[in-house]
ROKEKE-188023 format. One record per residue (C-alpha): residue number from 0; residue in one letter; x, y, z. Coordinates in steps of 0.05 Angstrom, whole numbers, padded with zeros to 5 digits. Example, Ala and Ser with C-alpha at 12.3 -4.5 7.8 and 13.67 -1.06 7.14 Angstrom:
<zases>
+-----+------+--------+--------+--------+
| seq | type |      x |      y |      z |
+-----+------+--------+--------+--------+
|   0 |    a |  00246 | -00090 |  00156 |
|   1 |    s |  00273 | -00021 |  00143 |
+-----+------+--------+--------+--------+
</zases>
This chain:
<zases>
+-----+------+--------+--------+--------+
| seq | type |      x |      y |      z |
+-----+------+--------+--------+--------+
|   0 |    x | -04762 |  00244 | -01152 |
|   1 |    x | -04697 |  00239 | -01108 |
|   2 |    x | -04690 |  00291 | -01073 |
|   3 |    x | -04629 |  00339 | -01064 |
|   4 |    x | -04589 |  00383 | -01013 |
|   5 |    x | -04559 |  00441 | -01046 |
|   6 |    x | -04493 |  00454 | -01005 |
|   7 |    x | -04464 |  00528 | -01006 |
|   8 |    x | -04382 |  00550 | -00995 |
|   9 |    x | -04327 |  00574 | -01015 |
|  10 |    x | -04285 |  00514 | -01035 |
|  11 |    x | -04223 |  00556 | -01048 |
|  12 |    x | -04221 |  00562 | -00972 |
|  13 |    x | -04275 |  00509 | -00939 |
|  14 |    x | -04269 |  00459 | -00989 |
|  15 |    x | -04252 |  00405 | -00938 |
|  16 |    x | -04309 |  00424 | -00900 |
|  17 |    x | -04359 |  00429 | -00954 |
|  18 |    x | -04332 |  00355 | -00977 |
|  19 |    x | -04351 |  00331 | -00904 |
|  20 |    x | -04418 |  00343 | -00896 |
|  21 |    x | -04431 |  00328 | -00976 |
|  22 |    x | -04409 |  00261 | -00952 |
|  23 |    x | -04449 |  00251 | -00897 |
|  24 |    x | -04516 |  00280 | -00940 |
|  25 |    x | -04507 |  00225 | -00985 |
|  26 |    x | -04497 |  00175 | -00931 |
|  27 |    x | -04558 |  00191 | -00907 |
|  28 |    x | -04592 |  00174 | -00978 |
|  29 |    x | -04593 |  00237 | -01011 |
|  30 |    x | -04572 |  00270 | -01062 |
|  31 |    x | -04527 |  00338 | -01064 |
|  32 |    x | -04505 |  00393 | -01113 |
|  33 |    x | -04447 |  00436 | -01084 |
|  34 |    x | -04441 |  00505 | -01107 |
|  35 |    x | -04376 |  00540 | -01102 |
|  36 |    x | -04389 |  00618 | -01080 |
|  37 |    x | -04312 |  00631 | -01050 |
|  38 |    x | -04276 |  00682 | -01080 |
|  39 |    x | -04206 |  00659 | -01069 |
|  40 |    x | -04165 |  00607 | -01076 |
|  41 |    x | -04170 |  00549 | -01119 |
|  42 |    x | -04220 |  00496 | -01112 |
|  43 |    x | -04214 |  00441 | -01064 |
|  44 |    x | -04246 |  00396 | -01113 |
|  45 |    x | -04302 |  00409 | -01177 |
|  46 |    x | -04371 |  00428 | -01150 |
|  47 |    x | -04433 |  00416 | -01199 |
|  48 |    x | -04432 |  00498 | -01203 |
|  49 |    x | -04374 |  00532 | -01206 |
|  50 |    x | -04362 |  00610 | -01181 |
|  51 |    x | -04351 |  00636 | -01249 |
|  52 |    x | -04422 |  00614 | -01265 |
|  53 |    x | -04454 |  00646 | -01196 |
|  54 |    x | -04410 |  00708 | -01206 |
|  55 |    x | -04448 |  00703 | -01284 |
|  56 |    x | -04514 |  00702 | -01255 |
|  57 |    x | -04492 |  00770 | -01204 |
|  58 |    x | -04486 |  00805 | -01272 |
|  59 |    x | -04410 |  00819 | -01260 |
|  60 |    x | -04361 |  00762 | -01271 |
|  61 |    x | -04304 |  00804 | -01284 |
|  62 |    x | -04311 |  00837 | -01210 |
|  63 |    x | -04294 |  00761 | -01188 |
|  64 |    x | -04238 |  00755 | -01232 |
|  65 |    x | -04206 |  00823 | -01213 |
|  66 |    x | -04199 |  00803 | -01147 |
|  67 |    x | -04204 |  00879 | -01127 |
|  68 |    x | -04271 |  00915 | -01096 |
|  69 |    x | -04288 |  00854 | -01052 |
|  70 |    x | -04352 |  00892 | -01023 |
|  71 |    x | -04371 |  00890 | -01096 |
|  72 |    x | -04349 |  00818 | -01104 |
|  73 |    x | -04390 |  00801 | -01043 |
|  74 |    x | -04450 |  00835 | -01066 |
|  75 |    x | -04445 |  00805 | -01137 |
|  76 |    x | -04436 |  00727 | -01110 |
|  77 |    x | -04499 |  00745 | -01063 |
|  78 |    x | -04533 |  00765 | -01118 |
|  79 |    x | -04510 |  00702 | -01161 |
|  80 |    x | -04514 |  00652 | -01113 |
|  81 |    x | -04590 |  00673 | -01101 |
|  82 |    x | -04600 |  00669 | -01185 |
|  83 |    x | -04569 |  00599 | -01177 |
|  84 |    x | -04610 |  00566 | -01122 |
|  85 |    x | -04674 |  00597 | -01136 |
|  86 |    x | -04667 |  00574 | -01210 |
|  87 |    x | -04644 |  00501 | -01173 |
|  88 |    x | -04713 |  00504 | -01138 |
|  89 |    x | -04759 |  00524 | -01186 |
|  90 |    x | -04732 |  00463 | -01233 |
|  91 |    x | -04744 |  00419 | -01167 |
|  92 |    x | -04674 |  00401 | -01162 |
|  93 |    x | -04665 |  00445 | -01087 |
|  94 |    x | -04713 |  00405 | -01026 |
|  95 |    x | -04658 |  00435 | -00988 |
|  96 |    x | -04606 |  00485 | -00970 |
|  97 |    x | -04534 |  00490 | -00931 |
|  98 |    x | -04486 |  00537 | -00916 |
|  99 |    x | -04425 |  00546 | -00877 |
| 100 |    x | -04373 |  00604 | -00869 |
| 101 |    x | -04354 |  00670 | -00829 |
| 102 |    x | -04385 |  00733 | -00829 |
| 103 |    x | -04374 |  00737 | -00903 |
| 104 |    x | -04393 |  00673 | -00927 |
| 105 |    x | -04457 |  00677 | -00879 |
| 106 |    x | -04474 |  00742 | -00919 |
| 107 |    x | -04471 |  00708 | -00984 |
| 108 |    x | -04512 |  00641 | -00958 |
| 109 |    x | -04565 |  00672 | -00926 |
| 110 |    x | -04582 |  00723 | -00986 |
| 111 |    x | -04593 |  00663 | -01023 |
| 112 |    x | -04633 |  00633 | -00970 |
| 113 |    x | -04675 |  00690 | -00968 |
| 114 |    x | -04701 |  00683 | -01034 |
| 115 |    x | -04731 |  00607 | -01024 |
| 116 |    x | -04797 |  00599 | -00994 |
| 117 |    x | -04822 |  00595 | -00917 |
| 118 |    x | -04816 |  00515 | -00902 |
| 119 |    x | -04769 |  00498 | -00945 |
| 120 |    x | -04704 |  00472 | -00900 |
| 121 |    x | -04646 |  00531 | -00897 |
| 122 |    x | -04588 |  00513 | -00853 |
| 123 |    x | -04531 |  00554 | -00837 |
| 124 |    x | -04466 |  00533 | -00800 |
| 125 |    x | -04439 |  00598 | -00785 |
| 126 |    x | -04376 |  00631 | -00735 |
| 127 |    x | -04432 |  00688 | -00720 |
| 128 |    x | -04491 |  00635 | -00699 |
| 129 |    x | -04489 |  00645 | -00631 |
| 130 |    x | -04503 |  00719 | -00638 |
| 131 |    x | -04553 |  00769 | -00670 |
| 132 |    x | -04575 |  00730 | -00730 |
| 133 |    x | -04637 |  00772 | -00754 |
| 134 |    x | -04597 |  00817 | -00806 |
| 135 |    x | -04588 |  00748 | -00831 |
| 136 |    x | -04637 |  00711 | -00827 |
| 137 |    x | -04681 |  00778 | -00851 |
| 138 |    x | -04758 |  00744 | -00847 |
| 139 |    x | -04743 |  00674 | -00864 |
| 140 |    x | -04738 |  00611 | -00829 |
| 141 |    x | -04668 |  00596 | -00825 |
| 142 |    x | -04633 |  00557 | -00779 |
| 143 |    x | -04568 |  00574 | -00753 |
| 144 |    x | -04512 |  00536 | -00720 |
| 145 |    x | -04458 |  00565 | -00685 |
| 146 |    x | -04404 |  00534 | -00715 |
| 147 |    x | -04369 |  00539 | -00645 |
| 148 |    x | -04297 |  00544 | -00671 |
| 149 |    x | -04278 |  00571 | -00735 |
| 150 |    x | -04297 |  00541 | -00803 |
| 151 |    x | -04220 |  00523 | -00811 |
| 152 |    x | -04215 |  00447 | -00819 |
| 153 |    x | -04246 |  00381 | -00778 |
| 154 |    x | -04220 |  00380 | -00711 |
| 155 |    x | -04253 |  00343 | -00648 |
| 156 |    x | -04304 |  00402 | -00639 |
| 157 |    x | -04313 |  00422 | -00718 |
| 158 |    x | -04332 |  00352 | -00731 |
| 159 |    x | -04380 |  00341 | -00683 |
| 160 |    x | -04424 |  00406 | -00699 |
| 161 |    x | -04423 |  00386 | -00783 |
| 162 |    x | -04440 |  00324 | -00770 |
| 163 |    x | -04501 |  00356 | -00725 |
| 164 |    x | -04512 |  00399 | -00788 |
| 165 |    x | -04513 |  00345 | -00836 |
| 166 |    x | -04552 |  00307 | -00795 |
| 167 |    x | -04612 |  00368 | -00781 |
| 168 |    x | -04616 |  00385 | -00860 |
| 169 |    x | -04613 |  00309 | -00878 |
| 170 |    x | -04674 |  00296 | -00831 |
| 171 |    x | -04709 |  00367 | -00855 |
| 172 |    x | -04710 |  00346 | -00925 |
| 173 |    x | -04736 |  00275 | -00903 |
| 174 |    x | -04786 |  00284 | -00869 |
| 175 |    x | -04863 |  00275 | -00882 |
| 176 |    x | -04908 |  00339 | -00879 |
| 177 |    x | -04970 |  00308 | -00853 |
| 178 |    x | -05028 |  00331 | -00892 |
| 179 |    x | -05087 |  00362 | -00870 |
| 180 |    x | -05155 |  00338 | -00891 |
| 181 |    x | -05183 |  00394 | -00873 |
| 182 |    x | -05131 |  00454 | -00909 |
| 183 |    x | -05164 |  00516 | -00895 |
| 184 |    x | -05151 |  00586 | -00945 |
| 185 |    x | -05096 |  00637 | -00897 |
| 186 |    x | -05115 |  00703 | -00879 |
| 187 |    x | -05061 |  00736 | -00849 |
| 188 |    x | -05070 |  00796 | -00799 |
| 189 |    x | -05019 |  00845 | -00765 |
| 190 |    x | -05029 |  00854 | -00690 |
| 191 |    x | -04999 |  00896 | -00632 |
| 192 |    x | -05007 |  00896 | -00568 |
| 193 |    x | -05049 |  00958 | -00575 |
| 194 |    x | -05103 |  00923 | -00631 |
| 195 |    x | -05106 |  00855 | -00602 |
| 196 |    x | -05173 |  00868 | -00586 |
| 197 |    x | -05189 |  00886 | -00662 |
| 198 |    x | -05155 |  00829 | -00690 |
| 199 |    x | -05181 |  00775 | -00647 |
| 200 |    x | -05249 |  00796 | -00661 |
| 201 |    x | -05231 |  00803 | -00737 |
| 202 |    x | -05197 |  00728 | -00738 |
| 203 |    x | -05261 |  00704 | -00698 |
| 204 |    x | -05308 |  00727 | -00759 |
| 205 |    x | -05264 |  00701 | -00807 |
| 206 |    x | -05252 |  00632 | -00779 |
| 207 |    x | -05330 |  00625 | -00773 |
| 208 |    x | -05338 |  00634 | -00845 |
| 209 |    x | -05278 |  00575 | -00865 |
| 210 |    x | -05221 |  00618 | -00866 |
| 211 |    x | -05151 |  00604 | -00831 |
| 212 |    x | -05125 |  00662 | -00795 |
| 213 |    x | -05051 |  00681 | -00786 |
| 214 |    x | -05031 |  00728 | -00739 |
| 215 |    x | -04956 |  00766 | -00735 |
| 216 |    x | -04936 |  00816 | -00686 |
| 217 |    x | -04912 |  00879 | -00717 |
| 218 |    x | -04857 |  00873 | -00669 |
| 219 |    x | -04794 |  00851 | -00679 |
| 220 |    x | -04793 |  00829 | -00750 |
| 221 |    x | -04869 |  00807 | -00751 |
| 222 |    x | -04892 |  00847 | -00808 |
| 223 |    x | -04838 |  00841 | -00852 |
| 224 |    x | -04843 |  00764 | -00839 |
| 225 |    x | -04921 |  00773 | -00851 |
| 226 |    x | -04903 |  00800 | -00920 |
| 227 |    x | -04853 |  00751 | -00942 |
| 228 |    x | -04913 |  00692 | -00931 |
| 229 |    x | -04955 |  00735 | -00981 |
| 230 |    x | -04898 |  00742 | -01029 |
| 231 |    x | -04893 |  00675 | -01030 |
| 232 |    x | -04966 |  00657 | -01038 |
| 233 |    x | -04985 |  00621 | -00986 |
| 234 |    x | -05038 |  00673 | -00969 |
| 235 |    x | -05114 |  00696 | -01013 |
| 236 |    x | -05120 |  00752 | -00972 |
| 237 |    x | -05095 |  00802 | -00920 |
| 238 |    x | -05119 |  00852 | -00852 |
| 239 |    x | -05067 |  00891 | -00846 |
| 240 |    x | -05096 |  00925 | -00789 |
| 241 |    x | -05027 |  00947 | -00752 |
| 242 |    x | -04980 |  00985 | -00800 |
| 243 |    x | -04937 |  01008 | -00736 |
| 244 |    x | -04873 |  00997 | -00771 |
| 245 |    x | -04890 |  01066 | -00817 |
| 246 |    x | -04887 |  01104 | -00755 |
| 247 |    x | -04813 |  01064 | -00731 |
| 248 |    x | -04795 |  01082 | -00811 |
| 249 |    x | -04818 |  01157 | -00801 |
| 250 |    x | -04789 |  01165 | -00736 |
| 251 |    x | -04724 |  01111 | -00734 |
| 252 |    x | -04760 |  01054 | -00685 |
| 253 |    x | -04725 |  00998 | -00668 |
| 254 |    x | -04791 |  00957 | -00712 |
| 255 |    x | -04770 |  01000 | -00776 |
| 256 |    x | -04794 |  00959 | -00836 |
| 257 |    x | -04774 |  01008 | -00886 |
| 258 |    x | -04822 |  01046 | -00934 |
| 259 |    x | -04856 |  00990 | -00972 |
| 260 |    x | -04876 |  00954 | -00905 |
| 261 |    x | -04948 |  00943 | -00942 |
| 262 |    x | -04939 |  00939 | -01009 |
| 263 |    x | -04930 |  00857 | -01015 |
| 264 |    x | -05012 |  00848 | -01024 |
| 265 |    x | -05005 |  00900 | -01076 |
| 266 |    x | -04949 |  00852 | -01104 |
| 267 |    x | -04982 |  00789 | -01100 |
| 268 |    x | -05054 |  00810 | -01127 |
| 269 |    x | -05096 |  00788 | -01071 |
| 270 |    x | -05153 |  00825 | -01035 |
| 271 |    x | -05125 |  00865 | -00980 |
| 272 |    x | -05154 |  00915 | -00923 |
| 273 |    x | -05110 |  00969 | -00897 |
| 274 |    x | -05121 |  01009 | -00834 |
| 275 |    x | -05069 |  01060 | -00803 |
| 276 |    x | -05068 |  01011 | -00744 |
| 277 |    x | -05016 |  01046 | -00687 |
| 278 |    x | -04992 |  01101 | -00733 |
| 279 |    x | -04988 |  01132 | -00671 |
| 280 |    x | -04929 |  01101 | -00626 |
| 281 |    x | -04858 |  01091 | -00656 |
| 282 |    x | -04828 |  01042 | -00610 |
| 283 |    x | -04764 |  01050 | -00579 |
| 284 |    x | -04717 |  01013 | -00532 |
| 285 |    x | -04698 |  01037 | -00462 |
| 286 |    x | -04726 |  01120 | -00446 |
| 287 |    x | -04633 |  01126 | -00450 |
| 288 |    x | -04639 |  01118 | -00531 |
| 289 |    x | -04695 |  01153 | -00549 |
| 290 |    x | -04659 |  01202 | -00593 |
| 291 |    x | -04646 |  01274 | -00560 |
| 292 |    x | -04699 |  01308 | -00611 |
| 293 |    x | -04753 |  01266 | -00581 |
| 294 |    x | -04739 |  01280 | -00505 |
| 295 |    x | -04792 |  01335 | -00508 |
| 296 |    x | -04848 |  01293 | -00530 |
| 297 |    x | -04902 |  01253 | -00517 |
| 298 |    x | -04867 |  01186 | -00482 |
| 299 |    x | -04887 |  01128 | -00453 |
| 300 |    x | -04850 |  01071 | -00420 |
| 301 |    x | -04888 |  01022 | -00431 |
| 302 |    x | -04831 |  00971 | -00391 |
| 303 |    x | -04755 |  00991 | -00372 |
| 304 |    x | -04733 |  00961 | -00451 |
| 305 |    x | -04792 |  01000 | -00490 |
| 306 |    x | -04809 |  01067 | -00494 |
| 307 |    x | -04862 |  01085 | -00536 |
| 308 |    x | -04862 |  01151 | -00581 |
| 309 |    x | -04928 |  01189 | -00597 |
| 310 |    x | -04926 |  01211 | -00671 |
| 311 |    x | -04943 |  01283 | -00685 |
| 312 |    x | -04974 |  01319 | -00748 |
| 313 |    x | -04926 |  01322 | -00798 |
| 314 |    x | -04913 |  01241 | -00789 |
| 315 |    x | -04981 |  01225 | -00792 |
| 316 |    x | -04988 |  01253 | -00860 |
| 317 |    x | -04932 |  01227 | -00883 |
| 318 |    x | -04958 |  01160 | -00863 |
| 319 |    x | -05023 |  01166 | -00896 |
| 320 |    x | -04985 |  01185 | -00962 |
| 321 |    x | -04946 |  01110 | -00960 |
| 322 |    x | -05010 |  01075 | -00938 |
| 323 |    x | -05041 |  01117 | -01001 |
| 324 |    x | -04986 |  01094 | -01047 |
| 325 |    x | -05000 |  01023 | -01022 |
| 326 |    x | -05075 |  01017 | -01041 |
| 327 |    x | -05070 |  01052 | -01109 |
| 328 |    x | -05013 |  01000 | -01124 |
| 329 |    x | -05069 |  00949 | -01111 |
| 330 |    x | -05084 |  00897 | -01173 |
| 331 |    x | -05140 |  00861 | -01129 |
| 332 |    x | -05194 |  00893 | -01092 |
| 333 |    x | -05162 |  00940 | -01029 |
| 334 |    x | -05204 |  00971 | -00986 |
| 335 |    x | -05177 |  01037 | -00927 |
| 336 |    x | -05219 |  01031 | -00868 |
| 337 |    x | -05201 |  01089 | -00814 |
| 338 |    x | -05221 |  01087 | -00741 |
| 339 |    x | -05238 |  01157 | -00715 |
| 340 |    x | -05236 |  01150 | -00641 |
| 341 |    x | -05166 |  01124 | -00642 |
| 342 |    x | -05124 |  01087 | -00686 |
| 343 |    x | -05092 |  01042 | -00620 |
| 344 |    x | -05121 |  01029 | -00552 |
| 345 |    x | -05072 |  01078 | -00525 |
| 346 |    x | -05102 |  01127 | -00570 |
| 347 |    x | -05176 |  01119 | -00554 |
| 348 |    x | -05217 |  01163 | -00508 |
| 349 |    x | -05167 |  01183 | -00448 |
| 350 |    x | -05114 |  01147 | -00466 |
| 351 |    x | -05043 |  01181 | -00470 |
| 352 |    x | -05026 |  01177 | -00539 |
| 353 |    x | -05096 |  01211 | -00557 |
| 354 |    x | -05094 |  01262 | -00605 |
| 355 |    x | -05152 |  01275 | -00652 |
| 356 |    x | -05100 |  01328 | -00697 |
| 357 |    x | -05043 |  01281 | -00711 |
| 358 |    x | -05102 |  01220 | -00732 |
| 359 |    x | -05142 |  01267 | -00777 |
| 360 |    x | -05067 |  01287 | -00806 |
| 361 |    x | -05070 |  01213 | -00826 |
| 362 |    x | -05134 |  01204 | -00842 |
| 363 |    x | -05139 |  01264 | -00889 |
| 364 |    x | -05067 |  01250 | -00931 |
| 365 |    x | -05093 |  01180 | -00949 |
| 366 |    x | -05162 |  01207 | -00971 |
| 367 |    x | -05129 |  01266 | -01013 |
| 368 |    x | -05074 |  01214 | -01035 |
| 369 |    x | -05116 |  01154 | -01055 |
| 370 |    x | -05143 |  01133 | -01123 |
| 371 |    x | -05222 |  01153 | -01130 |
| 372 |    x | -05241 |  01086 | -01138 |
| 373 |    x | -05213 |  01052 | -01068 |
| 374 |    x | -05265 |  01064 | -01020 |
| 375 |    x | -05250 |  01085 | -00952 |
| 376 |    x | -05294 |  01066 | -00901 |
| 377 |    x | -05295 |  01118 | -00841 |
| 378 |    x | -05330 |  01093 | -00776 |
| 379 |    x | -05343 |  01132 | -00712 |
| 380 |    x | -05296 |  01083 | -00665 |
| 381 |    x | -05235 |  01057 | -00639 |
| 382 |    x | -05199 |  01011 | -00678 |
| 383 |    x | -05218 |  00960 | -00619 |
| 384 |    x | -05283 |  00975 | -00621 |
| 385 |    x | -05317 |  00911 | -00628 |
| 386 |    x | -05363 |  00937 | -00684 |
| 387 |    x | -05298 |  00962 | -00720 |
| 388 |    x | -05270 |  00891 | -00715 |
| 389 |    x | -05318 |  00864 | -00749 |
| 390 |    x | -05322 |  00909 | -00803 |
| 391 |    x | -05254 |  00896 | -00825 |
| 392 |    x | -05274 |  00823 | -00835 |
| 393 |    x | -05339 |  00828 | -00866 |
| 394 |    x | -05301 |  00879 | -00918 |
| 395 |    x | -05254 |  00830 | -00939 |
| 396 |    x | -05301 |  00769 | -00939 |
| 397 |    x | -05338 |  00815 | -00996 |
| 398 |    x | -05278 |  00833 | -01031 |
| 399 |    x | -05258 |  00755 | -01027 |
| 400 |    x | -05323 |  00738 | -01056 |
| 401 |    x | -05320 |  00773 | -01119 |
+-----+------+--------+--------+--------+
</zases>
């Protein structure tokens, strides 16, 4: 099959650039579809889908055609555009995806980006490249390119960096995944710096017995980028042994996931084992923006750019409700294991963050919160306990085996 570059813009206003680098695709031996998302202006020339049909698939044409409410119209080409190209892929007629535009158009390309799998090649040409990209780019592998000058014509500079970008999703889409001979099932684990002991020990097990282990750190957006791999099934089964980012939701951490930060096993069916991994620290940056109702608490500065929170009571049991909700959402076998000598190494016996009250606060809302039939496996240790470890592994290896 010959494959194709979908290209994304607005051709009322980057038609001339959108034309460029669809010329230099097809040079390159390839085919392209150009969808139009702009919302003004008239078309530079006819693309193979047209806005009227992406602002169709947003579920409100007539916002386009009103011209008024553009946060509306934004939202309802994001919306379309990601109907479009997902639709494109699943009828394998997308092996790739670019984009080009201001803060606007970036909006709408990436959204649709999101929505394709991890691997598949996403490039944007953007005016806000150069900066914070990871609203953007949310936990998918996009790749962005400053666009340098403005997306406003081909100039000496402009022409230069879409040729690069033509160039980089022209040689994505053409080359060769080498195969493995020897393609292992993924496992994928959450780690922090406070349960790399655990998970190291946990991955170790699992490798032995023919599993593939990947590991994401819950910070940053390693969790969230964890989940979108499951969503998109590359994964049979998961140790989510650091659900951190509840305590960053509860508290407003800089690693704030939002409330379904472990629901995506329960989404995708597959075995899963959950532990309240680091409940106890909400991360922050610098000790200067940990917010004023927190100066009175248990703090630690961990380095001059993160300060670590220690959760109290009340958060811990709101916690254990969402890691509750979680399991009993479960359509494959989920198992709750809880570590009772400390959910985190800074949590263990004389660590800082230890406090037996605010862990049984957990432990106790996702006992009185959880379906009857998910078992919950209580053992006398810290999480990186080496016996602990391994009984998050040999759990799941059962509950993979059924």
């Amino acid at each position: 099959m010959e494959k194709a570059v979908v290209i994304v813009g607005s051709l009322g206003t980057k038609g001339e650039e959108v034309a460029f680098i669809r010329d230099l695709v097809e040079m390159e031996g390839l085919k392209t579809l150009v969808v139009d998302c702009g919302m003004t202006g008239e078309p530079a020339f006819k693309p193979n889908v047209t806005r009227g049909e992406v602002a169709a698939a947003g579920g409100d044409p007539a916002m386009l055609a009103s011209g008024e409410h553009r946060d509306e119209a934004v939202k309802t080409m994001a919306a379309g555009l990601a109907v479009v190209v997902r639709g494109l892929y699943e009828k394998g007629r997308l092996h790739g995806i670019i984009g080009m535009g201001g803060a606007v158009g970036t909006s709408v390309a990436t959204t649709a980006m999101r929505s394709l799998p991890v691997g598949l090649p996403k490039v944007m040409v953007s005016t806000v490249g150069g900066g914070d990209v990871s609203t953007y780019a949310g936990a998918k592998d996009i790749t962005f390119i400053p666009s340098i000058v403005d997306v406003a014509g081909i100039n000496r500079i402009s022409r230069r960096i879409f040729a690069n970008a033509a160039g980089a999703i022209a040689g994505m889409v053409k080359m060769e995944i080498p195969r493995a001979f020897d393609e292992k099932p993924l496992i994928a684990a959450s780690m922090s710096g406070n349960t790399t002991a655990c998970v190291e020990r946990a991955r170790s097990v699992m490798e032995k017995m023919g599993y593939e282990v990947l590991v994401f750190r819950t910070a940053e957006a390693g969790g969230r980028t964890m989940e979108s791999l499951v969503d998109d099934g590359f994964v049979v089964g998961s140790m989510d042994i650091t659900t951190t980012e509840l305590a960053d939701f509860m508290c407003g951490g800089v690693f704030n996931a939002g409330p379904d930060r472990c629901m995506a096993a329960s989404r995708a069916g597959i075995p899963t084992v959950l532990v309240p991994g680091c409940v106890d620290t909400a991360s922050f940056s610098g000790m200067e923006t940990v917010p004023e109702k927190y100066k009175k608490r248990n703090l630690y500065r961990l380095n001059p750019n993160v300060t670590l929170l220690r959760t109290n009571v009340e958060e811990n049991a709101r916690i254990g409700e969402i890691i509750a909700a979680a399991a009993n959402a479960a359509t494959a076998p989920v198992a709750v294991l809880l570590p009772l000598k400390g959910v985190s190494a800074l949590g263990g016996e004389g660590g800082c963050f230890r406090d037996p009250k605010a862990d049984r606060a957990c432990f106790e809302s996702i006992k009185k919160n959880l379906k009857p039939s998910i078992p919950v496996i209580e053992m006398d240790n810290n999480i990186n306990d080496p016996e602990f470890a391994e009984k998050v592994a040999l759990t799941l290896l059962n509950m993979l085996d059924l």
